[in-house]
C-alpha positions in Angstrom: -0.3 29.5 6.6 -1.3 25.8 7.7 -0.5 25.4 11.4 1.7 22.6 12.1 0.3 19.8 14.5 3.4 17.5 14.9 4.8 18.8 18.0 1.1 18.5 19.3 1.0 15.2 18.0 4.4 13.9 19.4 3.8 15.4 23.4 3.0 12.7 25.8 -0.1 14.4 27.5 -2.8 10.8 27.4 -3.3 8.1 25.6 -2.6 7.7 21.8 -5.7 6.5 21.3 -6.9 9.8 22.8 -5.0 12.0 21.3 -5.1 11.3 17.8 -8.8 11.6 17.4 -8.9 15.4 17.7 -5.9 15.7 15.7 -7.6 13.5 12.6 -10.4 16.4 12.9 -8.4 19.1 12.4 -6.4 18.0 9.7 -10.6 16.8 8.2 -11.5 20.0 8.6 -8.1 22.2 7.6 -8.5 19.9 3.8 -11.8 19.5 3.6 -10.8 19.6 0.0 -8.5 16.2 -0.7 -9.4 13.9 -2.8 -7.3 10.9 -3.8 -6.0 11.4 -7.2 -5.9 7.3 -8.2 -9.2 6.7 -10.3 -10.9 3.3 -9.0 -14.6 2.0 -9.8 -14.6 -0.5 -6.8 -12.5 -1.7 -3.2 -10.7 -4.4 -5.1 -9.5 -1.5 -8.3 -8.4 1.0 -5.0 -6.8 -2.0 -3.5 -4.8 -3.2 -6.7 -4.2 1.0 -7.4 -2.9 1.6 -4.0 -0.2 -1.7 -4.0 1.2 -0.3 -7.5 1.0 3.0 -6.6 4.3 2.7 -4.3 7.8 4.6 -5.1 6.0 6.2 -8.7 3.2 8.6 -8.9 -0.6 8.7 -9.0 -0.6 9.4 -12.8 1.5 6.9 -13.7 -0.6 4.0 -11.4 -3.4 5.7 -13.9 -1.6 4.9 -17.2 -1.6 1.5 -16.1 -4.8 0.5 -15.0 -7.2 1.1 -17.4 -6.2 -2.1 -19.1 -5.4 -3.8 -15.7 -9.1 -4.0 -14.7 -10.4 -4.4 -17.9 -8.6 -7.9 -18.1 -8.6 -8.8 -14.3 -12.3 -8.3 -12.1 -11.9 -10.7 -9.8 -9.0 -12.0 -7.5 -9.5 -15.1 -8.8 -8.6 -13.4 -12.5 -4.8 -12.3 -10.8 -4.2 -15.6 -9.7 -5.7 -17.6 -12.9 -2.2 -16.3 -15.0 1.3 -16.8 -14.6 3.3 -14.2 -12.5 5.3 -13.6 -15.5 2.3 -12.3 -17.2 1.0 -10.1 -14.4 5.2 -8.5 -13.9 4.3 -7.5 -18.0 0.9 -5.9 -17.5 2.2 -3.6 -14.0 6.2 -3.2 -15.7 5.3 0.4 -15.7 5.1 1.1 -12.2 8.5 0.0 -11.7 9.4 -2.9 -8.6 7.3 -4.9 -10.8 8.4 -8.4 -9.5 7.4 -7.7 -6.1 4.7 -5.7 -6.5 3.3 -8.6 -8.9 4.1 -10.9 -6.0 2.7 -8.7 -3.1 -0.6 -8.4 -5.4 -1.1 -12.2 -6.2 -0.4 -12.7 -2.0 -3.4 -10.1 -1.1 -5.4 -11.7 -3.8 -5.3 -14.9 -2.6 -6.4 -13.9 1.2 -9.0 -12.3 -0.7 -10.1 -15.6 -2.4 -9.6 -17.8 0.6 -10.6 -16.0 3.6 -13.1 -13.1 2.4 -14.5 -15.4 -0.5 -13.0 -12.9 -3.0 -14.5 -9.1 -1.4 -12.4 -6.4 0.0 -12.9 -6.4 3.8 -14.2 -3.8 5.0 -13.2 -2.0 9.3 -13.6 -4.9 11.2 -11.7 -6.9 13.5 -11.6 -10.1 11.5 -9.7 -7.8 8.5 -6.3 -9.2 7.4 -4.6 -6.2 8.3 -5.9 -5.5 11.7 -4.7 -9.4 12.3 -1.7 -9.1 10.9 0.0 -5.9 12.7 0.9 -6.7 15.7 2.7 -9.7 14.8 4.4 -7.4 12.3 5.3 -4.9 13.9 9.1 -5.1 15.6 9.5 -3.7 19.0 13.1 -3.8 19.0 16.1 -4.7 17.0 19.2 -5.7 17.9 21.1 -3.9 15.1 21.7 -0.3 15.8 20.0 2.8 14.0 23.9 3.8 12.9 23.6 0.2 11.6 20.7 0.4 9.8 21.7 3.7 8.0 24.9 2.4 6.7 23.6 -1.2 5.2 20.4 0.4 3.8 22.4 3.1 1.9 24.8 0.2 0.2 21.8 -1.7 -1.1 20.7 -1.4 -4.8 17.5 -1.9 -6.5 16.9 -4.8 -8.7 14.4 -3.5 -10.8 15.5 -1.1 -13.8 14.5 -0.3 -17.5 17.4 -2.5 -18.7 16.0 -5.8 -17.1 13.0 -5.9 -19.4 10.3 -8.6 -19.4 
């Protein structure tokens, strides 16, 4: 039986920074055996996989982009069509709109601040910039709040609303 290291994880005993490290180790070690299940030749294909592979499942993502990377290699190849193109080559994956939209955002970072290559752990990355100006400390809604508009919202996207 897998031991469970949330409690662990949650207990205010140091530093996050501190504890976390040991805890990453463990969980290593406990599933040396993982392996992500989205297939990928390069950064940009895990990058592209990864976007599409929100709210539907690994196999799915893999149905999808065989033909995706065969027709786009670059970022500049995402950005060179028209949205309405890219929505009818990810429609699988469902939330096509703004995955096509999130995808053509990243791609053109890529292209204008990395000259068109995944970033790799460093400071200067996009994400590491980007989070803490993200992130929100507080809200002045409550979480009874949240709950109740969340749970009246609908999704946009469904098989009837075809490209």
């Amino acid at each position: 039986m897998a031991r469970s290291y949330v409690s662990e994880a949650r207990r205010r005993v140091g530093r996050r920074r501190d504890r976390i490290g040991p805890i990453i180790e463990r969980l290593a070690a406990e599933h040396a055996d993982a392996e992500i299940a989205l297939r990928f030749e390069s950064d940009l294909e895990l990058l592209v996989s990864v976007m599409l592979s929100a709210q539907t499942t690994d196999a799915n993502v893999n149905r999808v982009t065989p033909a995706l990377f065969a027709k786009y290699r670059a970022p500049e190849d995402y950005l060179a069509v028209p949205q309405a193109e890219l929505e009818r080559d990810i429609f699988q994956t469902g939330f096509y709109r703004q995955k096509a939209k999130n995808i053509r955002g990243a791609m053109r970072v890529l292209a204008e601040e990395f000259g068109g290559r995944v970033p790799g752990r460093s400071p200067s990355c996009c994400a590491c910039r980007a989070s803490p100006a993200r992130r929100r400390t507080s809200s002045p809604r409550s979480s009874a709040t949240r709950r109740a508009s969340s749970s009246t919202r609908t999704s946009a996207a469904s098989p009837s609303a075809s490209a």
